[in-house]
DRENVOGU-667418 format. One record per residue (C-alpha): residue number from 0; chain; z, y, x. Coordinates in Angstrom, 2 decimals, m for minus. Layout:
% DRENVOGU-667418
NUM|A|Z|Y|X
...
END
This chain:
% DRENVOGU-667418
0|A|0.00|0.00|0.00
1|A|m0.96|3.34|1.75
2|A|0.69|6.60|0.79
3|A|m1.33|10.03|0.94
4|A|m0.51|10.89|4.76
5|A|m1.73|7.14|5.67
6|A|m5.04|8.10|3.36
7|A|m5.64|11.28|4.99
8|A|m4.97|10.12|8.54
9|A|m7.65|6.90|8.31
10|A|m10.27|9.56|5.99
11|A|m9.80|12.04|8.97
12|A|m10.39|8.98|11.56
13|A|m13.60|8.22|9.37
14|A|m14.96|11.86|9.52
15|A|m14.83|11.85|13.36
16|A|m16.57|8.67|13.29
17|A|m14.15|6.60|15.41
18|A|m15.48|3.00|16.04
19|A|m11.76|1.66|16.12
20|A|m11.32|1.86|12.68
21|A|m10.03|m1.17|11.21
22|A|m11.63|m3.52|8.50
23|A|m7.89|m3.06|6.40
24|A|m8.33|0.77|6.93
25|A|m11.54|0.86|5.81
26|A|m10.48|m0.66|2.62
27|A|m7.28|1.60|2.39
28|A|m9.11|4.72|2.10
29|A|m11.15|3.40|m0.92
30|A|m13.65|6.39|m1.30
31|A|m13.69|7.56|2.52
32|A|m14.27|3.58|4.05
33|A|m17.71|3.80|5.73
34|A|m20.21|6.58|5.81
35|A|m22.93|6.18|3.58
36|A|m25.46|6.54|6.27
37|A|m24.01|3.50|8.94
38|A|m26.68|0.82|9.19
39|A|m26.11|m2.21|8.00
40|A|m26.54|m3.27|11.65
41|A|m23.96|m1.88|13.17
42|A|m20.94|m2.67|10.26
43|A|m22.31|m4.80|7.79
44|A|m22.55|m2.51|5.43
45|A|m25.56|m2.69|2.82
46|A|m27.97|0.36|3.09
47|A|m30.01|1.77|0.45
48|A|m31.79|5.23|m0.64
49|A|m31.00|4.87|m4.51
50|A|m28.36|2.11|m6.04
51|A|m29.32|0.94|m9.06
52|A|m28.21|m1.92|m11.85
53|A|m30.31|m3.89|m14.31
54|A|m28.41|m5.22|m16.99
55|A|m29.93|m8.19|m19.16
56|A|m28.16|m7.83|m22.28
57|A|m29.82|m11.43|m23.27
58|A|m27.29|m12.75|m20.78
59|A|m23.93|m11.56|m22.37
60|A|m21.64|m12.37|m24.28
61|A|m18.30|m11.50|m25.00
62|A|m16.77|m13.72|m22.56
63|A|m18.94|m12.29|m19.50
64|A|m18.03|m8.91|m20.62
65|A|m14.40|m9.48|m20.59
66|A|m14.76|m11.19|m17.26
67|A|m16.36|m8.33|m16.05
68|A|m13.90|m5.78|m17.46
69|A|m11.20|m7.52|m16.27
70|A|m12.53|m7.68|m12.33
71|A|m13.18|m4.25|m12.11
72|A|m9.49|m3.55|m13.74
73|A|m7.67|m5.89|m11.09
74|A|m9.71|m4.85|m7.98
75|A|m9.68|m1.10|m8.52
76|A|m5.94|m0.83|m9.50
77|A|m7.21|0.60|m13.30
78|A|m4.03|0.89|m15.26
79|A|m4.00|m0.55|m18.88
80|A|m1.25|1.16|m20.71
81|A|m1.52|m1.10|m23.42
82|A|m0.19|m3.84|m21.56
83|A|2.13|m2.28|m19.17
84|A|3.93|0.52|m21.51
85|A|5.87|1.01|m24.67
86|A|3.27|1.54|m27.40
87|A|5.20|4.99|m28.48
88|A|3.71|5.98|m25.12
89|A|0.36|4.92|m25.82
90|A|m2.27|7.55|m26.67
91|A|m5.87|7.03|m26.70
92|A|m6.89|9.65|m24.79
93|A|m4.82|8.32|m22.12
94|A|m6.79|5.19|m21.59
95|A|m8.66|5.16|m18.12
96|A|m12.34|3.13|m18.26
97|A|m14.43|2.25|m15.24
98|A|m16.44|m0.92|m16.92
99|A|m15.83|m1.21|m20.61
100|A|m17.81|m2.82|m24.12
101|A|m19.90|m0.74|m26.47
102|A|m21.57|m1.09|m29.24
103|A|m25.15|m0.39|m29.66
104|A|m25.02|2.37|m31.91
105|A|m22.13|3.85|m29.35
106|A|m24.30|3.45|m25.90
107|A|m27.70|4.53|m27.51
108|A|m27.09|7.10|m30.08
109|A|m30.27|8.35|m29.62
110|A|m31.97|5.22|m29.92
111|A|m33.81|5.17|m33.63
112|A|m31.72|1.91|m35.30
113|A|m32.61|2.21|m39.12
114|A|m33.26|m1.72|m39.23
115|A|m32.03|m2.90|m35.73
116|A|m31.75|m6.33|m35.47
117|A|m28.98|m8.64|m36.01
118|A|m28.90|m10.07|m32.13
119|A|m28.79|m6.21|m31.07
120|A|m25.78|m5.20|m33.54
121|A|m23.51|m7.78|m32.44
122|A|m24.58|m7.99|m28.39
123|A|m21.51|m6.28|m26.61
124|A|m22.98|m3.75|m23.87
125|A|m21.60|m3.00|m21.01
126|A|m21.62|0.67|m20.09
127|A|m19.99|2.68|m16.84
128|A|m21.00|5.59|m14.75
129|A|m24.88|6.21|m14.50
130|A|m24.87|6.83|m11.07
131|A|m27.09|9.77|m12.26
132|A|m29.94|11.12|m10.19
133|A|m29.44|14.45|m11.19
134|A|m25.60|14.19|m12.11
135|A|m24.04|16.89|m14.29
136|A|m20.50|15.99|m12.96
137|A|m21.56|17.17|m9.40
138|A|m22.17|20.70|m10.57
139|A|m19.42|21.35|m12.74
140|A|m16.95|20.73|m10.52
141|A|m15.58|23.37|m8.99
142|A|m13.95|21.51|m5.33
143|A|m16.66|19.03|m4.81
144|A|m14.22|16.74|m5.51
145|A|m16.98|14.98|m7.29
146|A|m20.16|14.49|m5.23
147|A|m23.48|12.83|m5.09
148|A|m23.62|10.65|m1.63
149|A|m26.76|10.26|0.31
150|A|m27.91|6.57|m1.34
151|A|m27.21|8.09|m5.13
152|A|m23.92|7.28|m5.81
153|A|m21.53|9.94|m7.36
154|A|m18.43|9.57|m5.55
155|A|m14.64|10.49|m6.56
156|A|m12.55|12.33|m3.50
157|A|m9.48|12.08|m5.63
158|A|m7.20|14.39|m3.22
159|A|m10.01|17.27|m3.95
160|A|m9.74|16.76|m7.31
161|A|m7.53|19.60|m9.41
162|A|m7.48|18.29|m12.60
163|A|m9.77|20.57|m14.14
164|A|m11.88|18.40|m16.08
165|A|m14.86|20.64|m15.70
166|A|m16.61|17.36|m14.69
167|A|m15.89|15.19|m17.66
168|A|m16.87|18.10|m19.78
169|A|m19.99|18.11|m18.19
170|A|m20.65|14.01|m18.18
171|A|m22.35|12.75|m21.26
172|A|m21.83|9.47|m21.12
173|A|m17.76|10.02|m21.39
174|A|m17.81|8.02|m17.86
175|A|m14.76|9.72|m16.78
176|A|m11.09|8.96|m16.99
177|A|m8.12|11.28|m16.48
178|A|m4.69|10.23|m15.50
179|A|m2.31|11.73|m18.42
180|A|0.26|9.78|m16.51
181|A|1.69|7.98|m13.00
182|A|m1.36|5.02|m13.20
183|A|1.30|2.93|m11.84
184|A|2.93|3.01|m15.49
185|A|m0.51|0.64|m16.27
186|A|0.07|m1.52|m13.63
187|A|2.11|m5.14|m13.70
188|A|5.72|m4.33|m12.07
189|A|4.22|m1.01|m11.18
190|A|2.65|m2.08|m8.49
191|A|m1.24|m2.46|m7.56
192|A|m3.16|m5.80|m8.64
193|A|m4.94|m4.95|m5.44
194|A|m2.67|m3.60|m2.34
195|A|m6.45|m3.21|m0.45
196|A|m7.42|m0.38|m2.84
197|A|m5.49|2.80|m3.63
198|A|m4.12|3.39|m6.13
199|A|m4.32|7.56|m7.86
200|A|m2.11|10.14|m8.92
201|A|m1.24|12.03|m11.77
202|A|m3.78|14.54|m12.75
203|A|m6.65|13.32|m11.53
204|A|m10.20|12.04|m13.04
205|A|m11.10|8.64|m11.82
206|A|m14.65|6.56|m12.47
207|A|m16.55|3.71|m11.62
208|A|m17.74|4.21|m8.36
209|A|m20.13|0.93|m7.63
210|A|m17.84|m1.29|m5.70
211|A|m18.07|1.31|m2.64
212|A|m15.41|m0.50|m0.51
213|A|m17.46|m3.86|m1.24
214|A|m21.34|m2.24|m0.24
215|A|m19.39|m1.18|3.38
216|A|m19.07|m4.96|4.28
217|A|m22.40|m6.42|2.98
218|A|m20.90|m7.36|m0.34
219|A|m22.46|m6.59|m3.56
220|A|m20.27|m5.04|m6.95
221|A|m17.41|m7.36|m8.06
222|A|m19.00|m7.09|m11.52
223|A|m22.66|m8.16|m10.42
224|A|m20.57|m12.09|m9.09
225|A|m18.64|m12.50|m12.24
226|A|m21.71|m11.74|m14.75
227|A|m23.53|m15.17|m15.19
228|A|m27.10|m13.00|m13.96
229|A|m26.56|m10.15|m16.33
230|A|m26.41|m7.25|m13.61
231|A|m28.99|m6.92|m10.88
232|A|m28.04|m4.79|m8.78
233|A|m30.00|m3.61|m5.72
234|A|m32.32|m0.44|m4.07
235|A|m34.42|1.45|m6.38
236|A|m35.94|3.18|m3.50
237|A|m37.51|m0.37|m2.54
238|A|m40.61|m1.70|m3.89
239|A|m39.69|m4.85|m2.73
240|A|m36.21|m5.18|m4.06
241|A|m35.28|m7.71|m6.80
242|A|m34.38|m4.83|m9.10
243|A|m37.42|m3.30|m8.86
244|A|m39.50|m6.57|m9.90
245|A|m37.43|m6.71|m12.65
246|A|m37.84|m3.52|m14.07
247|A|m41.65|m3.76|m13.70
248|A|m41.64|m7.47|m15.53
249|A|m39.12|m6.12|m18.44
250|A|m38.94|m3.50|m20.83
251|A|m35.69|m1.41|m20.36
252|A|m33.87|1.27|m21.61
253|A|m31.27|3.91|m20.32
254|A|m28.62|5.91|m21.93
255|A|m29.90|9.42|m22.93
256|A|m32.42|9.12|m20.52
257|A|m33.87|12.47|m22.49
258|A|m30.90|14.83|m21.04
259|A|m32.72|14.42|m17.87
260|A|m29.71|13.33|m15.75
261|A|m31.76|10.32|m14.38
262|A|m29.53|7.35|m15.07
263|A|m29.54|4.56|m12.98
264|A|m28.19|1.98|m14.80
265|A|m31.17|0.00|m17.06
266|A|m30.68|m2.04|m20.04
267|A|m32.99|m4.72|m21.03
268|A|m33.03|m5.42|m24.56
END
């Protein structure tokens, strides 16, 4: 368990690039481990210019959903108050989402669905962060506490962050979490499910961030093992990559694709 000086001293390590930085330290720091740009030959670390997901929503059900809800929960230290806290205490608001189920009519509201069919109405979807090409979050906040990484991904520096909310304001896929409360109150004994990742603080906004920790050692999102083949996930920016063959053999969709924030999460339905 690392407590803010520890965080700052291994982010601050990071920054100055120091190759003695430790495989446990890289995973302390959570958002700071290994800079985006490293190549995958000299850490391990998986390199692309645009991470993207496919998700086959032919291939879930509720039982892959769950699993995947629950991994991201447990590896990322996401409280559930429901669990962990008197229900008196319990708002809705309060909850804190990095993976969670929609329906349909919820994740596409701009979809036309007059007569949608009956496979569609009751197929849970999975929806998170966009990873947006053009993110909305990124501008609206004020301390670039939020920002947009060199291989797409909107990253969370949570000890930037004031609390302002400008950023979940500006999201428009309600992506973003804020922490009402200690997150520990969510969390079995009050302690993190996973000591490897850090756990936040009171008053700030928190998100799914792609399984950053897991891309800096050649790993791949937790969610992308536990889904059965639902979520592809891989390098838009490669012609050659898996997830671009399967957007060119299968007709997808994206959330509010028409806002123009460039989403780069796909469904296919």
């Amino acid at each position: 368990m690392k407590n803010r000086r520890d965080f700052l001293k291994v982010a601050g390590a990071s920054a100055l690039g120091l190759s003695t930085l430790s495989a446990g330290n890289a995973f302390a720091i959570g958002e700071h481990f290994i800079p985006a740009d490293e190549t995958k030959e000299k850490n391990g670390a998986l390199k692309g210019t645009r991470w993207g997901m496919v998700i086959d929503t032919r291939k879930l059900n509720h039982k892959v959903v769950e699993d995947i809800v629950h991994i991201c929960r447990e590896k990322h230290n996401v409280p559930d108050y429901n669990l962990f806290t008197e229900p008196e205490n319990n708002k809705k608001n309060h909850d804190v989402k990095w993976v969670w189920e929609e329906h349909y009519h919820n994740a596409f509201p701009d979809q036309a669905a007059d007569f949608l069919s009956k496979k569609l109405e009751h197929t849970p979807f999975i929806v998170m962060c966009n990873q947006c090409d053009n993110p909305p979050c990124v501008q609206a906040c004020p301390t670039k506490a939020t920002f947009k990484r060199p291989d797409g991904i909107v990253q969370m520096d949570f000890h930037r962050c004031i609390g302002c909310r400008f950023c979940m304001a500006a999201c428009p896929y309600g992506s973003r979490s804020f922490n009402f409360q200690d997150p520990r109150n969510g969390l079995p004994g009050g302690l993190p499910t996973n000591p490897d990742f850090p756990t936040r603080m009171k008053g700030v906004v928190e998100k799914c961030n792609f399984c950053v920790e897991r891309l800096a050692v050649g790993k791949k999102p937790y969610c992308v093992e536990v889904s059965k083949g639902a979520i592809t996930f891989g390098d838009l920016g490669d012609e050659h990559s898996e997830i671009r063959r399967m957007l060119e053999e299968n007709y997808t969709i994206r959330r509010k694709s028409n806002l123009g924030t460039g989403p780069s999460v796909f469904y296919i339905v």
